[in-house]
N, C-alpha and C positions, 0 to 999 in steps of 0.2 A: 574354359575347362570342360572337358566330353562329360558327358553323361551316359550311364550306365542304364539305358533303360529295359525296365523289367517288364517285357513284350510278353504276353501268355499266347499271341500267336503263333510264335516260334518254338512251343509247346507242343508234346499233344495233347487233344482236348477229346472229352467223354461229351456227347451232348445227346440226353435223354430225358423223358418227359421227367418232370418234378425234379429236374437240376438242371438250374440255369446258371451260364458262366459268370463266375461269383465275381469278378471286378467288373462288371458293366450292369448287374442289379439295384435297384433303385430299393432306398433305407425303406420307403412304404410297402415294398415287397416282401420285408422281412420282420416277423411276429416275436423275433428276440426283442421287440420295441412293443411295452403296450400300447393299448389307442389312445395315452392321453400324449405320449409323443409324437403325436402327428395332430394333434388338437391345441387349441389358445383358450386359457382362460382372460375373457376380455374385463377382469378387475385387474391384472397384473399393471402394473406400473413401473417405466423407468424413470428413475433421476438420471441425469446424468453431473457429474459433480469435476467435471474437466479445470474450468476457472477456480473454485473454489478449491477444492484440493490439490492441483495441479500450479495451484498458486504456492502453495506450500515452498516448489523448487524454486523459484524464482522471485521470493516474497512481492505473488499479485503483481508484478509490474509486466502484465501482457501490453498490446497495442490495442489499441481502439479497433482496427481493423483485424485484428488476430477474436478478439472477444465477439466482434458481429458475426465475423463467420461461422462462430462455434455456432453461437443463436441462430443463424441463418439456415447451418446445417440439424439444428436439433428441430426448428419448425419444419422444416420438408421430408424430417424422417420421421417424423410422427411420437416423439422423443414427448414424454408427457411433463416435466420439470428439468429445469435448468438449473443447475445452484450456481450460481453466477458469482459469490463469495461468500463472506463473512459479516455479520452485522452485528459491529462493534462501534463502540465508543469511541473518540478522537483523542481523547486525553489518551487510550491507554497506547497508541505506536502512533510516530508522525510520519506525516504524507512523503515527507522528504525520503523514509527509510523504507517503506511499503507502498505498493501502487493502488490505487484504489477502490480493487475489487478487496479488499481486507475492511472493506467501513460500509459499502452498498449504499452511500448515499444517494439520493432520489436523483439528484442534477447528474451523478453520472451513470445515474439507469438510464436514463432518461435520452441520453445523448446517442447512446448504443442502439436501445429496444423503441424508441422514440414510446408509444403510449401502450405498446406491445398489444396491439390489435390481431392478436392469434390463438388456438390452441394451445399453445407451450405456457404454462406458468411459471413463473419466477422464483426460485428457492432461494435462502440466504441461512448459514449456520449460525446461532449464537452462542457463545462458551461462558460457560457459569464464571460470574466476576469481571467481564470484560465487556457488560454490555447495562448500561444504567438504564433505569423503566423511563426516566425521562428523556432519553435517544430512541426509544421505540415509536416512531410516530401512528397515526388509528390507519388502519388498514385503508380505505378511502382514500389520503395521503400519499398511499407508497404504492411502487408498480411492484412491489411484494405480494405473492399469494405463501408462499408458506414459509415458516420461521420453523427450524430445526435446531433442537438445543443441544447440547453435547454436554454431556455428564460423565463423569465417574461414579461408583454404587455410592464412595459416601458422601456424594452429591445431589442423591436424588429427591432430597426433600426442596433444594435449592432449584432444581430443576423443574419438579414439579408447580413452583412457586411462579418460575416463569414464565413455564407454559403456561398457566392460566391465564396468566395478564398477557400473555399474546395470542389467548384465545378470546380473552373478553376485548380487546381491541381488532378484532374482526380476523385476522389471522386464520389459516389451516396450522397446526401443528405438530409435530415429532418429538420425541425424546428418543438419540440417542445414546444408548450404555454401551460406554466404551471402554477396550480394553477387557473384555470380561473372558481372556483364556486366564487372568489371574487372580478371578474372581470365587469365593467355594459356594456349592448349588446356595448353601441356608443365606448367602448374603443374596447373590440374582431371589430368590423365592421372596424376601423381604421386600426385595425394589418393587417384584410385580404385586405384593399386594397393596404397598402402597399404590402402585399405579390404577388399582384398580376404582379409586374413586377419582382420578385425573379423566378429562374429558378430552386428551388432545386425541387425533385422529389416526397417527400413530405410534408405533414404538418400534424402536431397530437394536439387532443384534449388529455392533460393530466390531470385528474382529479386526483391531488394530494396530494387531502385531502380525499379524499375517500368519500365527501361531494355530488359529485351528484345524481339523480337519473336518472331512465329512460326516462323520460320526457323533462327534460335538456339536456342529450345527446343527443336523437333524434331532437331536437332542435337544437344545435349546427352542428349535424354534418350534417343537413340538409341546412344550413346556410353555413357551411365550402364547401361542394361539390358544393355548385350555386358557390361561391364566385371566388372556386379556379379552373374548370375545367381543368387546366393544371397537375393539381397535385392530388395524390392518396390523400387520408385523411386515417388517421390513429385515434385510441382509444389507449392510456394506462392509466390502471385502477389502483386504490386500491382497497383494501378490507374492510376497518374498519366498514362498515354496513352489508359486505356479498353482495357488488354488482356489484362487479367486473366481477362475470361472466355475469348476468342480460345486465349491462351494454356495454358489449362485442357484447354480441349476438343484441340487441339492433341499436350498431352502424353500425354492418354487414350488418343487413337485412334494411339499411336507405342509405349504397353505400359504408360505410366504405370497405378501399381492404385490408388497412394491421394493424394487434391487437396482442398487446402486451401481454405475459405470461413470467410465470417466475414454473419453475418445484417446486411442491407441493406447491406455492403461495412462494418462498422464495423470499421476496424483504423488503424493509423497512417498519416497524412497523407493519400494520396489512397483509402487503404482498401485491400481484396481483393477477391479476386475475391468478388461477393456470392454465398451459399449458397442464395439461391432461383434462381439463374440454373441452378447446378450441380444441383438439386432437379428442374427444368424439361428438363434436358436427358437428365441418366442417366434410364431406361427402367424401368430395374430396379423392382419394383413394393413393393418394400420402403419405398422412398422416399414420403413422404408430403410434399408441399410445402404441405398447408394449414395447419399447427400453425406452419411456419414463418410466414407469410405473415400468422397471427392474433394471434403476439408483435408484429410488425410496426406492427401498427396499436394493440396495448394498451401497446406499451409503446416502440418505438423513435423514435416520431412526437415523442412528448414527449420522450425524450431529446434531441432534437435538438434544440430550444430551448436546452439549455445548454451540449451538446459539438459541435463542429464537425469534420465530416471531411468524406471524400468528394472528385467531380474539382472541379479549382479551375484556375484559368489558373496560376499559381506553378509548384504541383506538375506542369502539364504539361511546364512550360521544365524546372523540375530534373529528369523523367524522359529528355528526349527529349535531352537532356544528358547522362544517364548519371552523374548528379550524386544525392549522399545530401540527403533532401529538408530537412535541421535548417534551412536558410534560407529554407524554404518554409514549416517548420511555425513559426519564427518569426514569420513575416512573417504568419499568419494568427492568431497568437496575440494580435496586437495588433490585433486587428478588421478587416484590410484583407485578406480573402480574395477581394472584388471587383475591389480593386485589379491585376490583373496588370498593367495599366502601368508602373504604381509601381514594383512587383517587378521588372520585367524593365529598367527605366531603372537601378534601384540596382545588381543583384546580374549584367545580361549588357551593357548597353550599356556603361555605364562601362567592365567589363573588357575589351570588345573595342577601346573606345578607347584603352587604356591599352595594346594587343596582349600583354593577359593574355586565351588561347585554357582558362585551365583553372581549376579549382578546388580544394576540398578533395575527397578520395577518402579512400575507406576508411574508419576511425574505427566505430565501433558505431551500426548503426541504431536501436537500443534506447535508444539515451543520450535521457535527456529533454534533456542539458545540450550545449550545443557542445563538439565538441571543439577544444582547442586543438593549435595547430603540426601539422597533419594532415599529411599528405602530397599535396601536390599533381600530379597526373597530367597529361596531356592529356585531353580524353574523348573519350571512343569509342575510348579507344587500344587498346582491347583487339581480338586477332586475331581471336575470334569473329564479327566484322563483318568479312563480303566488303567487298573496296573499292569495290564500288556503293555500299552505305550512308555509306560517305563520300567518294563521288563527285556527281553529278548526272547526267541527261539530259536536255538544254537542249531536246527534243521533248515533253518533259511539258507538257500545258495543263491549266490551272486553271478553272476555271467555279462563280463562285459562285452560289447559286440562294434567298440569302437572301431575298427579292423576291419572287419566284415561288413557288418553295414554301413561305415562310413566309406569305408571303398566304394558304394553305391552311386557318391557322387564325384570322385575321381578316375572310376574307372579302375581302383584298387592299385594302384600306382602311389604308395607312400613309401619313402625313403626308409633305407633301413634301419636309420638310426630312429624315427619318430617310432616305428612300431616296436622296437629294444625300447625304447623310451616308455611308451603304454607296457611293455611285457615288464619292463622293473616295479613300472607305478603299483599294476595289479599286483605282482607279489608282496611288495611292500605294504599294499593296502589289503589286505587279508582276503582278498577277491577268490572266490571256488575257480572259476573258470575263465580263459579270455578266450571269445571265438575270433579265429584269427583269419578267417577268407572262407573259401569254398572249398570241394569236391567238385572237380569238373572236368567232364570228357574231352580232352583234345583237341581240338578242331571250334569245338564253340568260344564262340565270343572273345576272337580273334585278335589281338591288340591288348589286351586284358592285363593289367600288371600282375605281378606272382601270388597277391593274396586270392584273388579268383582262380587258383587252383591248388594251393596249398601240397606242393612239391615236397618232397624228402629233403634234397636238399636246401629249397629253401629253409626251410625251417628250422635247419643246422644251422645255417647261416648265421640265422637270427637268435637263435634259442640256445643251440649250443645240444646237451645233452638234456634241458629243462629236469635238474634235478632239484626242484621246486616244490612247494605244497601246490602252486598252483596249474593245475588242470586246461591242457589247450584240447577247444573245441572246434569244429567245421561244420559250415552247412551245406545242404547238396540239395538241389531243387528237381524235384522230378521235371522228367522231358530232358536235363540239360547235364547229367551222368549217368552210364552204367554200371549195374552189377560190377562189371571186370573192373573197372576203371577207378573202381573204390580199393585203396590197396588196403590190407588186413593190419589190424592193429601192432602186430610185431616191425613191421613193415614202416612205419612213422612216429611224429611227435605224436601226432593226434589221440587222445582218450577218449574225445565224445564227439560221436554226432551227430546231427540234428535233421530230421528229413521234411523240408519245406511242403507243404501241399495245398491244395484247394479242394473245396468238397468234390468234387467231380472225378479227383485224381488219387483220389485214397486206396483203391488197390492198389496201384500202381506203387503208393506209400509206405504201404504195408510190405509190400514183396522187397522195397528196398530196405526199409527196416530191418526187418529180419532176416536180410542180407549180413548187414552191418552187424547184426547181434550174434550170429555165426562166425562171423571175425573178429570177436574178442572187447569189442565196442560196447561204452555206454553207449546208450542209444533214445532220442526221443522225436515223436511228431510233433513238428507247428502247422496249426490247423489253422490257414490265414484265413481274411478277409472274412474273416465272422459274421460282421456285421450286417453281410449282405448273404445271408442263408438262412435258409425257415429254420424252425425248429424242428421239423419232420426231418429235414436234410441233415443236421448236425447228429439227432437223435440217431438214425440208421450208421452212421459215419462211426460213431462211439462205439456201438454196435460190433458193428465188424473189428474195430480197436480191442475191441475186449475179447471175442472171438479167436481173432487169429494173428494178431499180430504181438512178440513178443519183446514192443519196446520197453523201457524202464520208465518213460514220463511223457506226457503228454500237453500240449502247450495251446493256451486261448491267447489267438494273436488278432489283435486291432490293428490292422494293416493299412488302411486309411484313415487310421485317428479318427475313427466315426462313434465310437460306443463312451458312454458314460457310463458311473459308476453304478447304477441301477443293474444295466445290463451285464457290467462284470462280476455283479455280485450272482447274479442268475445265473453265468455261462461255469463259472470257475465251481461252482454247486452242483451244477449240473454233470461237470466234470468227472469230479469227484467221486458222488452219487453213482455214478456207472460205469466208474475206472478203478473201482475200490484197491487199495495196495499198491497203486501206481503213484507216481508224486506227478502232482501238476504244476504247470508254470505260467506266467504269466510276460507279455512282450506287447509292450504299447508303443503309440503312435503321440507325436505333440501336435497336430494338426491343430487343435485344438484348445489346447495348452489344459488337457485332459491326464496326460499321458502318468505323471508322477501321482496324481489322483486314484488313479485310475489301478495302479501299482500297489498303493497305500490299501485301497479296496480289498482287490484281492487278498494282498496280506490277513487283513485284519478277517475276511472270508474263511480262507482255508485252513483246512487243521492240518496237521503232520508237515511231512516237506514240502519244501513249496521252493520252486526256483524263480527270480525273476534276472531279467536283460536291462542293461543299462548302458549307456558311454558315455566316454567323460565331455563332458559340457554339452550331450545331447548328440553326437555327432554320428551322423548314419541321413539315410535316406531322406530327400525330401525337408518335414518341417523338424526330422530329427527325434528321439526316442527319451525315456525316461532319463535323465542326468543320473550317471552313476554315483554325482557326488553325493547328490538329494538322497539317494538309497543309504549312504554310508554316513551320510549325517542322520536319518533318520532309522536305521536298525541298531539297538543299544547293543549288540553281542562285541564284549571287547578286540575280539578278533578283529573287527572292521579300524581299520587307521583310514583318518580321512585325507591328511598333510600329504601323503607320496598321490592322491588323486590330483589337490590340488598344487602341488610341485610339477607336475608332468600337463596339467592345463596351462601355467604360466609359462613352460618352458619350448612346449613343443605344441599344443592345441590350437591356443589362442592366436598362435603367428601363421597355422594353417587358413586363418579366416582371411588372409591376407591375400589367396588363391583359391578358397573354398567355399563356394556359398551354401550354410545349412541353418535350419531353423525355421521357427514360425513365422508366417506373413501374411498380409492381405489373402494371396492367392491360394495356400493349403489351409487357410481356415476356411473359403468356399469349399472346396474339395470335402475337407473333416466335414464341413457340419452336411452337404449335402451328400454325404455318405460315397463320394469317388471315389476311385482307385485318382493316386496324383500326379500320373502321367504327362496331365492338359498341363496343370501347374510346375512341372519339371520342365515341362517345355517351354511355357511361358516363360520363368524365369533365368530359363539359360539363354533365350533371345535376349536378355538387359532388361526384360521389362518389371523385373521384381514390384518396383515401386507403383506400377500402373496395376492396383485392384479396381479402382473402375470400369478399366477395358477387360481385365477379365472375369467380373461379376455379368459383365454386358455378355463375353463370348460363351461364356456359360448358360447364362439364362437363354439364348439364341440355342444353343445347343441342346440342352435337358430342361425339358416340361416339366414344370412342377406343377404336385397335383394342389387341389383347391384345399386351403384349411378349414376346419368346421369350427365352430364353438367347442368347448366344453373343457379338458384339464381339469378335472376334478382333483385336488389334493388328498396325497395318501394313496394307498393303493401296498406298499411296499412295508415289508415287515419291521417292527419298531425296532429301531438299534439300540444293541447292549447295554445295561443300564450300568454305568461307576458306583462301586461299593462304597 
């Protein structure tokens, strides 16, 4: 399938002292990043919890040779604990039903790690009840260095009981608190002060429902380091939003020292946060991410054919629920992981029609089995969530941009029934706006299907007379339309448009703008590739924005998935601040698997209108953009219906993957974290080579010097987040 590549050569280009062309500047270049982003704090610590929690899918029954390689890959990347299982009792599951990484007995550590003569220490989990003091053998004994205990809050006396006795038999220690998005603050405040006469080494905020967000965390673990100064504080994530890594980084740069990954996200239902993401980001030069990234391909590729994990529609509804995912990992147990229709008609519509608002809570995420007679909650009832999160702001616009930017990698060449298909879903689904192609001169880019120029009559074709609430948009990238060539609003479908630019090209922005706005057009700038522009450069850019140009909104675009939510919260403020009366917007990259994080940020950043860009199942450019679904499961304004998104992914999306390659992978999370434009990585993977990240971690580092990293990452730095009434 062609690719649509977005060459800035074939531009024209401004090049003058103190603006450098913004997709070829290196992330060290640019001061929207404090200096502790380009610094390692060398206390940080990874687990990685692959076997252990990754056992979960396959109740532990890996291969001997599937378990060495992990270890073999976590010893050469500088990976500081392995949790290799579970240290349990025998009586409570038999060997016949679970493979042996669920008990960590000694003889078969032993076979694997032989006396584990290396750097990498051995973790193993214990769960309150399933683990007798007399199976605990004295540390000396066992190729065990740390016992991690896993609790619920009204566990933690039980907890604390056991960490002592596997501190007094030589052990390092943890207590995990799990599950605590349904937890209220006075219960967590209670655990840590128990905790604070416990001597284990650390304590972890586990969010295990995959339910929180950044804001929570940073709360929490702001909360956790006053509480416990004696002890590290730790993060293990899920995934079932996409914010495991967000999350991660999140609790590092707030004092967290040690964070939880698991290699290609393999852990239970929607997975963790993946250990090459966290590999890619800590600095520290201990860290090797190619060993990881070489198990990857010899060995997780193929697992995959028989275990399933990872994001999945299901597991997004039970995260953003606040819901334990056993109905998600049921429902994919029976082959219908594509299904999110299905899943959300069984397990959320019915119950809202039945005005059942809740589900089960609590119960053991570990359980392979349902639990029964659970307890059922409200969700999200927990006080950790300001009443925004379970409020709305009826000025939030949605803009899906599956069309437009997913044409990116087709070359704009979708059938006309798929994009009537997306144009029903978005009405249906209360959507503001669908951008549906470009604005484009003529003669350029040659071959181009009809959304990359967005025709009169195309768009009869398709649309009819769009006597809709929903609003079609276009975008037009300087260098590649003119003035003339933009026809006036009377003249089309079109309502809005959008004028694409780089800091270099912002007159040229503006002059188109306020073209557009003389012809009867909404109108706003996306100010790409942020990430790679000083703050001098965006500051004078704003400048001129407010000055002279008279678009209605202006837009912080993460163009290669490089910025985290620190930086969004900076840029989209800054926005703001010096576009006063204008509505800003927000437009991410998943490079990263930042991008819905990253969205959420902004959100919960700006005040007044605020537009953000989504499509459905990510589809657009490259590693693909915020999932429109994630937006409409996660903004409460009733207007948003989520069923016609997910109706129009099972029907028409999903069967796109069958000829479309989009999404995150090995080679855009190099690209994301080392601040690229993802060109190298579109071309990579449109040669076949998707699955080979080793060969292009190698042509990468061969091509771009990275510069040396220093010590330091001091935690803190960033203003405390909103405190829940």
């Amino acid at each position: 399938m062609p690719l649509q590549e977005d060459n800035p050569a074939k531009r024209p280009r401004l090049e003058r002292k103190g603006v450098v062309a913004s997709e070829t500047l290196a992330a060290s270049n640019s001061d929207i990043y404090r200096q502790e982003f380009f610094e390692y704090r060398p206390s940080i610590k990874v687990i990685d919890c692959t076997i252990r929690d990754g056992g979960l899918m396959n109740k532990w029954q890996f291969t001997d040779d599937f378990v060495r390689a992990v270890y073999n890959a976590c010893v050469e990347a500088g990976i500081d604990y392995m949790e290799i299982g579970y240290f349990t009792s025998e009586k409570y599951f038999k060997r016949g039903e679970v493979g042996p990484w669920r008990f960590c007995a000694t003889e078969d550590l032993k076979r694997i790690v032989g006396d584990n003569k290396t750097g990498l220490k051995l973790s193993a989990m214990a769960d309150i009840g399933r683990i007798d003091p007399c199976d605990i053998p004295m540390k000396k004994d066992s190729l065990l260095d740390l016992v991690r205990v896993a609790c619920y809050a009204h566990q933690i006396d039980e907890a604390i009981e056991l960490a002592n006795l596997c501190l007094e038999r030589g052990y390092e220690v943890s207590i995990n608190l799990m599950a605590v998005a349904k937890v209220p603050l006075a219960e967590i405040d209670a655990c840590l002060e128990k905790l604070k006469t416990c001597k284990c080494q650390y304590f972890y905020l586990a969010d295990s429902f995959g339910s929180l967000y950044g804001e929570q965390v940073r709360l929490l673990i702001r909360r956790y380091v006053a509480a416990l100064p004696h002890m590290e504080i730790g993060l293990h994530g899920h995934h079932n939003q996409q914010l495991g890594v967000a999350n991660s980084i999140d609790a590092i740069m707030e004092g967290a020292n040690i964070v939880d990954g698991s290699i290609m996200g393999l852990g239970r239902g929607a997975g963790n946060t993946p250990t090459e993401n966290l590999l890619c980001f800590l600095r520290n030069p201990k860290y090797n991410p190619r060993p990881i990234l070489d198990v990857i391909q010899s060995h997780f590729y193929e697992l995959r054919k028989t275990v399933e994990w990872g994001v999945s529609l299901p597991y997004l509804i039970a995260g953003v629920r606040n819901e334990h995912p056993r109905d998600a990992m049921a429902w994919e147990a029976e082959g219908k992981s594509k299904d999110g229709l299905g899943f959300y008609d069984k397990f959320v519509k019915t119950g809202e029609a039945n005005g059942d608002n809740t589900r089960p809570a609590g119960g053991d995420p570990d359980r392979l089995e349902d639990a029964a007679d659970a307890p059922r909650v409200p969700n999200l009832n927990c006080e950790l969530y300001r009443k925004e999160f379970q409020t709305y702001k009826p000025m939030i616009k949605v803009i899906d941009n599956t069309i437009r930017d997913g044409g990116l990698m087709n070359n704009w060449k979708f059938s006309d029934e798929v994009v009537k298909a997306v144009y029903n879903a978005c009405v249906e689904s209360g959507v503001d706006y669908m951008d549906v192609g470009y604005f484009t001169s003529p003669g350029v880019l040659e071959g181009a299907g009809p959304w990359r120029f967005c025709k009169s009559e195309d768009l009869k074709r398709v649309f009819g007379e769009n006597k809709t609430a929903l609003k079609l948009a276009a975008m037009v990238d300087v260098g590649r339309v003119t003035e003339a060539d933009i026809p006036h609003s009377r003249d089309t479908l079109v309502d809005m448009v959008r004028v694409a630019c780089y800091a270099h090209q912002i007159d040229e922005a503006i002059q188109l703008a306020n073209s557009c706005v003389g012809k009867g057009y909404e109108v706003g700038v996306l100010f790409m590739a942020l990430s790679s522009v000083n703050m001098a450069d965006i500051n004078a850019c704003l400048d001129k924005l407010e000055g002279t140009c008279s678009c209605h909104f202006v837009y912080v675009t993460d163009s290669f998935g490089s910025l985290y939510c620190e930086q969004v919260e900076t840029l989209v403020s800054l926005f703001q601040k010096k576009l006063p009366g204008r509505t800003i917007g927000f437009h991410g990259k998943n490079n990263q698997h930042m991008a819905f994080a990253n969205t959420v940020q902004a959100i919960c950043t700006l005040e007044g209108v605020v537009m953000i860009d989504g499509s459905m199942l990510g589809l657009a450019r490259g590693a693909g953009t915020t999932p429109t679904e994630n937006l409409l499961c996660f903004l409460k304004n009733p207007k948003f219906k989520l069923r016609p998104a997910l109706e129009v992914i099972k029907t028409h999306i999903q069967p796109l993957a069958d000829t479309m390659e989009w999404g995150p992978s090995i080679p855009y999370l190099i690209t994301g974290a080392r601040n690229l434009h993802p060109r190298d990585a579109m071309a990579w993977q449109s040669a076949g080579k998707k699955l080979d990240g080793v060969g292009f971690l190698d042509f990468i580092n061969a091509k771009e010097k990275q510069p040396k990293p220093v010590a330091g990452l001091k935690p803190g730095g960033r203003a405390a987040p909103p405190q829940p009434l």
